[in-house]
C-alpha positions as CSV (number, residue, x, y, z in Angstrom):
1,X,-101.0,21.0,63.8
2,X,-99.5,18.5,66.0
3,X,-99.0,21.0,68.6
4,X,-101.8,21.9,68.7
5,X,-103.4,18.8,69.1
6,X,-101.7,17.8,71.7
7,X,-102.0,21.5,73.6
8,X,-106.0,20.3,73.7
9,X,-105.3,16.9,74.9
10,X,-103.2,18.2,77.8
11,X,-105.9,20.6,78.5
12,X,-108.6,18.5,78.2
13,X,-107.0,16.2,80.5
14,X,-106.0,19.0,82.9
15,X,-109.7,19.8,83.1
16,X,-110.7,16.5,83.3
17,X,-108.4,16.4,86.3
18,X,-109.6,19.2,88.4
19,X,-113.2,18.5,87.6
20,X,-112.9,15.0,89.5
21,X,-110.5,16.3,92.2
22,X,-112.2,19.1,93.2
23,X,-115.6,18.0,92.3
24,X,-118.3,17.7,95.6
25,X,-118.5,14.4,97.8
26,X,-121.8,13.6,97.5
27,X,-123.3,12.2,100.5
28,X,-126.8,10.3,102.1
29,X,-129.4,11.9,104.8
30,X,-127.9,11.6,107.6
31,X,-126.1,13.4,110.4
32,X,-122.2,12.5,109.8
33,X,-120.5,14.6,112.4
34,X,-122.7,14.7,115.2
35,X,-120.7,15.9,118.1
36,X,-120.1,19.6,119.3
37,X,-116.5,21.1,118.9
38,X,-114.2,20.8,122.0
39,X,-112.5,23.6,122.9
40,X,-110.3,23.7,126.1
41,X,-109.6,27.2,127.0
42,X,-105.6,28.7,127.5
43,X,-106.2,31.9,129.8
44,X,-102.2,32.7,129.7
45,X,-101.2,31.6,126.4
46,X,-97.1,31.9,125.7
47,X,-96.9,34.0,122.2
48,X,-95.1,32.1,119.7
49,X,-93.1,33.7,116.4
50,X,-95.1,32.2,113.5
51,X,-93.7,33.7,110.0
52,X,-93.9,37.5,110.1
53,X,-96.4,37.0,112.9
54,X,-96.8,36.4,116.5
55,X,-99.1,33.7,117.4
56,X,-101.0,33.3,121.0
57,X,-102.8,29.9,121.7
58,X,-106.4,31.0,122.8
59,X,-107.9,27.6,124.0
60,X,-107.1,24.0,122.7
61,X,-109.6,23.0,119.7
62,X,-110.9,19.6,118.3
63,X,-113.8,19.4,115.6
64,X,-114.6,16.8,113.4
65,X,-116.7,19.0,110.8
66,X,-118.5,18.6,107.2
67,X,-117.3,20.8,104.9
68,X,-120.1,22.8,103.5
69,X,-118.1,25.7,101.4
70,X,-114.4,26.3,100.7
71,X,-112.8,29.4,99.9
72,X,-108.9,30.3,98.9
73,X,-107.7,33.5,99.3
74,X,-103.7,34.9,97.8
75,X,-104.5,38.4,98.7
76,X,-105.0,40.8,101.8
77,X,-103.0,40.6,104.8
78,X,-105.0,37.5,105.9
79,X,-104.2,35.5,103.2
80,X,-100.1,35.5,104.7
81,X,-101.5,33.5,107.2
82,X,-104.6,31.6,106.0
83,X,-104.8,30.6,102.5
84,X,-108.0,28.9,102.9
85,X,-111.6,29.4,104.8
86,X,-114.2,26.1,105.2
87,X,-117.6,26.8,106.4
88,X,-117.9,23.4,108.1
89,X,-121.4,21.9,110.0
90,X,-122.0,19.7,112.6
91,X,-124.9,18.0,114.2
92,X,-127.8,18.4,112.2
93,X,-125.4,21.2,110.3
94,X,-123.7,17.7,108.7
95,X,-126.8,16.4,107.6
96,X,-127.6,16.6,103.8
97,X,-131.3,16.4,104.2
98,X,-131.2,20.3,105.7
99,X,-127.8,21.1,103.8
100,X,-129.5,20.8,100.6
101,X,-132.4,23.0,101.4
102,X,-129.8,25.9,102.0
103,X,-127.8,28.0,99.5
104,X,-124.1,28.0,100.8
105,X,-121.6,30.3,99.8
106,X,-118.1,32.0,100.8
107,X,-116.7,35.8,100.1
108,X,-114.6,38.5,101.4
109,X,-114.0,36.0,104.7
110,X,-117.6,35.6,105.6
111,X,-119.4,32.4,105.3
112,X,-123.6,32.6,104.0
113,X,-126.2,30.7,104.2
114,X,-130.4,31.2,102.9
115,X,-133.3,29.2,102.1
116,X,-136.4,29.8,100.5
117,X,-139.5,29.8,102.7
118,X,-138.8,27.9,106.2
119,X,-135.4,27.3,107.5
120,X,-134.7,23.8,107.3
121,X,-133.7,24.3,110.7
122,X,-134.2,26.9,113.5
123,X,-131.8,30.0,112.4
124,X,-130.0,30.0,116.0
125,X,-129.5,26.2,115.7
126,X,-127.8,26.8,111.8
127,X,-125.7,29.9,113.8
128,X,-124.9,27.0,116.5
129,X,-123.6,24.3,114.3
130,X,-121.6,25.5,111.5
131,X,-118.8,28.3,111.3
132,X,-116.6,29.9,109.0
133,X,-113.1,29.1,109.8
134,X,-110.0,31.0,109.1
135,X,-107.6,28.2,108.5
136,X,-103.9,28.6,109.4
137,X,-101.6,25.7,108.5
138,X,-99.0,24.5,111.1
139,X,-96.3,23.0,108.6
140,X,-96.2,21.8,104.9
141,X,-98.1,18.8,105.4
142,X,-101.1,20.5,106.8
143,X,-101.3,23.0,104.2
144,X,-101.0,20.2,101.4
145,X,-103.9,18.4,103.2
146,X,-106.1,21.8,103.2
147,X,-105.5,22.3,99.4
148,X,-107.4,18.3,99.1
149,X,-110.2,19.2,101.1
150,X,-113.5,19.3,99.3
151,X,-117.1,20.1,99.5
152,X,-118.7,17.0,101.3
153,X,-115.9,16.0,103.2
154,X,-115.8,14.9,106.3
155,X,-112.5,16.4,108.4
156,X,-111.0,16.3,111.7
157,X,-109.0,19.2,112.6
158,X,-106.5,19.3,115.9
159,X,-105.1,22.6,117.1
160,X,-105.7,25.7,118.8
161,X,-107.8,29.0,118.2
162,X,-105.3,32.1,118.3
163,X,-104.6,35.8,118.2
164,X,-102.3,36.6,115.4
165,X,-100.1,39.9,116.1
166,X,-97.8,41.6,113.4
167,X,-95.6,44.3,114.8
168,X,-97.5,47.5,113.0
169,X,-100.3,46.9,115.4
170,X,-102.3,44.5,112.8
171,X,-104.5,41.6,114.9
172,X,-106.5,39.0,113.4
173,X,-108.1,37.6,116.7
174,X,-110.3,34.3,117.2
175,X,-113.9,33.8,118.0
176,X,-114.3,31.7,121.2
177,X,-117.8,30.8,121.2
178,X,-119.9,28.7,118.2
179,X,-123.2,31.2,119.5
180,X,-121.6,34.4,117.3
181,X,-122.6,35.5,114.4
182,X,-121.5,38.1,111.8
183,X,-118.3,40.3,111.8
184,X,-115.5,38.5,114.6
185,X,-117.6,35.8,114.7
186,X,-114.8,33.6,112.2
187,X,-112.8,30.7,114.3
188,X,-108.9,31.5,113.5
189,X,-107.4,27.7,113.8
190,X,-103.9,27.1,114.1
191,X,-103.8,23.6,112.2
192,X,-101.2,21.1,113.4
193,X,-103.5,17.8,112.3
194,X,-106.2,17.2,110.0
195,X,-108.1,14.0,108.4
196,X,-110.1,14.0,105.5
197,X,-112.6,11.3,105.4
């Protein structure tokens, strides 16, 4: 009996644990990220061995970003790379006066977004400032940081937009514009620093 008791006090407390660590950031109205993404681009890249993969730097990349959706994946050939995808926003994209008027939602690598009645904002603007990002940590410290992000967070993440190339001809390959939307649209980020705010 007293092993049992104490089985539901650990798991009570695990629970209470991941509820509060994982649990939204809950934010005012207002626009928290407001600036556009920076993105320097590399025309001649130099590959470099990454893993199983080879890695080629597309262009430089900056954002500071509100998380709106994360997603984990441990399976597929993606997942060797990128454990994690966050749909982040910026500009009006960070504001939680038009994020709550949206159902947000992550699968199978996509990021989605709908509303009911009028868009809180014009559709192209919502395709222009926010993105699913295929997240690909640098070294151990990044990848710790990426497994404390939550919903509502405010993060700035350094790096670079890549091509990933295994040798049987398999290419995961970066979007290099925020105007894209649907299939190839995803960012693939090459994560050597990140903040959470």
């Amino acid at each position: 009996m007293k092993i049992f008791r104490l089985l539901v006090v650990l798991l009570v407390g695990f629970a209470a644990w991941h509820y509060f660590s994982t649990r939204p950031v809950h934010r005012p109205p207002g626009v928290l990220a407001a600036s556009d993404p920076v993105q320097v681009d590399i025309p001649d890249g130099r590959p470099f061995a990454f893993g199983k993969y080879q890695v080629t730097p597309l262009a430089q990349f900056n954002v500071r970003a509100r998380v709106l959706s994360a997603e984990t994946y441990s399976h597929g050939r993606e997942a060797d790379l990128s454990p994690i995808d966050l749909a982040l926003g910026w500009g009006r994209m960070s504001d939680s006066a038009v994020i709550d008027k949206l159902a947000i939602s992550q699968g199978g690598r996509f990021y989605f977004y709908s509303w009911t009645n009028q868009p809180p904002l014009p559709p192209q603007e919502i395709i222009e400032h926010s993105a699913n990002m295929h997240l690909i940590p640098a070294n151990a410290l990044a990848e710790k940081q990426l497994g404390q992000v939550r919903v509502g967070n405010i993060v700035d993440i350094s790096g670079y937009l890549v091509r990933a190339d295994a040798q049987d001809g398999w290419r995961w390959i970066s979007s290099l514009t925020r105007m894209d939307s649907g299939n190839g649209s995803c960012e693939v980020v090459f994560v050597e620093r990140l903040a959470i705010k």
